[in-house]
N, C-alpha and C positions, 0 to 999 in steps of 0.2 A: 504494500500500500504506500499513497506517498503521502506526507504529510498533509497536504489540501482535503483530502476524503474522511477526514476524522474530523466529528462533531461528536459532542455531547449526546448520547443516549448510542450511537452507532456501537454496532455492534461485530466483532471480530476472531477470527481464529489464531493459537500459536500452538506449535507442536506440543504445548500441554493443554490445553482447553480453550475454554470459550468466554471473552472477557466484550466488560461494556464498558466502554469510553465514560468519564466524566470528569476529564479536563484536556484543553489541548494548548499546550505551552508553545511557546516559541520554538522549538527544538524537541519537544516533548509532549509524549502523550499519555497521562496517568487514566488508567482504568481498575475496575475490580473485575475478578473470578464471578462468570456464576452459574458455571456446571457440577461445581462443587467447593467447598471449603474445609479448611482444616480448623479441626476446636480444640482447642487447649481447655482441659479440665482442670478444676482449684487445684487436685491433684500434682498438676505437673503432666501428666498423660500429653501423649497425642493421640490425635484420632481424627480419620475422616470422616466427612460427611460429604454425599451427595445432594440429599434434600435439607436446605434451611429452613428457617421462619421467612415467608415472604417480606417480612418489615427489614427483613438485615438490606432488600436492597432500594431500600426506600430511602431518599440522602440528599441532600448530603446534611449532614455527614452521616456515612456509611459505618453499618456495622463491622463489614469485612474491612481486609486490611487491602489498601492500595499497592499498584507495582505501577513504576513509572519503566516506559520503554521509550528507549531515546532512539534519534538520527540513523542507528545503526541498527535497530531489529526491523524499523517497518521493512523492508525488502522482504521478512520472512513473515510476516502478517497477512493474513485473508479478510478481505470484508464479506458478511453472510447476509445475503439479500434478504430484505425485509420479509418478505412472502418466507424465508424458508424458518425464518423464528417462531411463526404462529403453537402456540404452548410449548415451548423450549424451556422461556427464562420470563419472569416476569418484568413486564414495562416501567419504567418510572413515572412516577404520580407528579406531575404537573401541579403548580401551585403553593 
């Protein structure tokens, strides 16, 4: 992808999962996960999850933790046409 095609809610692929834009810097583009999350229990534990509480991706700010990917990974970035998201990942709530 190149820098221009990243907005806010867009949604994309990277050889680990499936992430949604919610910001696009100068040089950078920070998004969340959300085909799945990793939870840290009080414990200390790790632990996957593929299903969250739909509110984690309700934001900002976000429940999940953000990853910024800069200049040098979009080349390995996919954008997933709007049509092919229909019940994937839930939308962000406007307003």
């Amino acid at each position: 992808m190149r820098h221009n095609e990243f907005v806010v809610g867009r949604v994309f692929i990277t050889g680990h999962g499936l992430w949604r834009c919610t910001d696009v810097g100068t040089r950078t583009v920070i998004a969340i996960r959300i085909d799945s999350a990793d939870v840290v229990s009080i414990l200390g534990g790790l632990e996957a999850q593929s299903i969250v509480a739909p509110s984690w991706f309700d934001g900002p700010p976000y429940a999940l933790a953000k990853t910024v990917f800069d200049e040098y990974d979009f080349p390995a970035l996919q954008p997933v046409p709007q049509r092919d998201m229909m019940n994937r990942a839930p939308e962000p709530r406007q307003g």
